[in-house]
N, C-alpha and C positions, 0 to 999 in steps of 0.2 A: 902020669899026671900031667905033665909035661901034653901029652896028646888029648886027652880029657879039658885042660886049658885050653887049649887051641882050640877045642871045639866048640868049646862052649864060647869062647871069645869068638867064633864064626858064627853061632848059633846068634849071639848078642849082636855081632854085626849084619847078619840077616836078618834079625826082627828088627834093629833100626832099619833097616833098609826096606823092607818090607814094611814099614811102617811108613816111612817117606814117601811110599809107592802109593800105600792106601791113603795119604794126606792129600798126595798130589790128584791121587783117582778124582778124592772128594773132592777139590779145589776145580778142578778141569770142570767134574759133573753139576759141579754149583756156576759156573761161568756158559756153560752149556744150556743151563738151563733157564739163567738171567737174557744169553742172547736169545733164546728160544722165545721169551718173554717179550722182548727188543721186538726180535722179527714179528710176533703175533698182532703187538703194538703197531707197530710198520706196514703191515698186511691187510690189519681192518681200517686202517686210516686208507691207505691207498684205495681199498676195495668200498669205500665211503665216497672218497674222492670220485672215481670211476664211476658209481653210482649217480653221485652228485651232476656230474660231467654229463652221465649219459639223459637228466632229466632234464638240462637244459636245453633248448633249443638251440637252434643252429641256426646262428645270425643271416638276416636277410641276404640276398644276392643283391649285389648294386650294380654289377656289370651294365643291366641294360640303362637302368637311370645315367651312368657314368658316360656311359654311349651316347646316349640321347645329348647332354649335359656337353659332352666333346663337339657333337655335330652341331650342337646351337651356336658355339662359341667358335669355328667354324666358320659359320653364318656371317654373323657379328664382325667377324674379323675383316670377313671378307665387305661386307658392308662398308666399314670404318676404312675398309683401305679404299672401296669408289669415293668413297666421301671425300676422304684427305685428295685425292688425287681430280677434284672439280675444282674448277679458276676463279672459284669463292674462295676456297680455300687457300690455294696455294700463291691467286695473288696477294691478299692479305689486306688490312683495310687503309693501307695510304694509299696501295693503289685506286683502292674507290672514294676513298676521300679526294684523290686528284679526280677521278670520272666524272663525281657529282661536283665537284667545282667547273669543270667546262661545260659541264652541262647547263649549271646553272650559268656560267657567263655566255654560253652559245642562245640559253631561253633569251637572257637579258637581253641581250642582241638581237634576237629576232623579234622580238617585242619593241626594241626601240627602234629597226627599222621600221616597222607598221605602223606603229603612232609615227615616224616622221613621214610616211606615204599615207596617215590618216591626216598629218597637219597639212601637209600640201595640198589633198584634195579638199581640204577647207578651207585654206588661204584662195586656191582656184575658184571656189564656190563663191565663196564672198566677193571676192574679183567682179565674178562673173554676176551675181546680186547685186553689187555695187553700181555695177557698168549699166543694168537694166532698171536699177531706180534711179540712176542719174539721166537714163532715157527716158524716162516716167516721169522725172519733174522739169525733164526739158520740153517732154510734151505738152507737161499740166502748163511748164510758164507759155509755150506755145499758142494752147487752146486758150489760157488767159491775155493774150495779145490777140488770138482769133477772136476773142470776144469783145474785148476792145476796139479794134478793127473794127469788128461787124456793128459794132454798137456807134461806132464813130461813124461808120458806111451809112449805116441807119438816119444816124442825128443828120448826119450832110444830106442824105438823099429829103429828107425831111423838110430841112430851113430851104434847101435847094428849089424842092416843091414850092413853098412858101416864097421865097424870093424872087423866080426865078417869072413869075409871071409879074412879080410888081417889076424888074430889071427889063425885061424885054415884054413889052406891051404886046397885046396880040392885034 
């Protein structure tokens, strides 16, 4: 009996055992079959995605725009560096604000020499108009003493005529 127990008590602990085995089976084949479920879920999203992926397009190339965009800028650069580098620029504007100041006082100057060599040759003209209508009225007083003269030359030779046969008889 004694061996009969035994057996039966290994019997009872094989069929728990064997029972834990088929829980576990079941539990593994239920977990297997949820990731199974997981992955298939995982697989058509992805193979959605790839789908999706492959019917977009594929973004323009800008290489050469970027090219082109570099070599202007470039340009530009180079440009702004001749620019900065002319003596517009780099003197700045007092030193032209000093320029057009002597310029203007160098014009002013030269302007008022020429009006003083325009006043002189007008004070010499006038002089010189002066000097020739004061010979014009020395002449007119002249020809008005020649006239007088002649007119007196006139009258004497005249009363002379007149007298001069009653004074010496002939």
């Amino acid at each position: 009996m004694a061996g009969e127990r035994q057996e039966a008590r290994d019997d009872e602990i094989g069929v728990a055992e064997a029972d834990d085995a088929a829980e576990a089976f079941a539990m593994l084949t239920r977990e297997i079959r949820e990731m199974e479920a997981q992955l298939t879920v995982i697989r058509k999203g992805t193979e959605a995605a790839f789908d999706k992926l492959d019917s977009l397009e594929t973004p323009p190339d800008y290489t050469a725009d970027i090219a082109r965009l570099s070599e202007r800028v470039s340009e530009l650069t180079e440009m702004i560096d001749a620019i900065a580098e002319t003596p517009a620029i780099q003197n700045g504007p007092e030193h032209y604000a000093r320029m057009f100041e002597r310029s203007g006082e160098n014009l002013v100057r030269t302007a008022t020499h020429a009006l003083e060599n325009r006043t002189q040759d007008l004070e010499r003209l006038t002089r010189n108009l002066d000097r020739r209508f004061a010979s014009e009225r020395a002449r007119s007083v002249q020809n008005q003493w020649l006239g007088v003269a002649a007119f007196a030359g006139f009258a004497a030779g005249v009363l002379l005529t007149l007298l001069l046969p009653v004074v010496f008889p002939v």
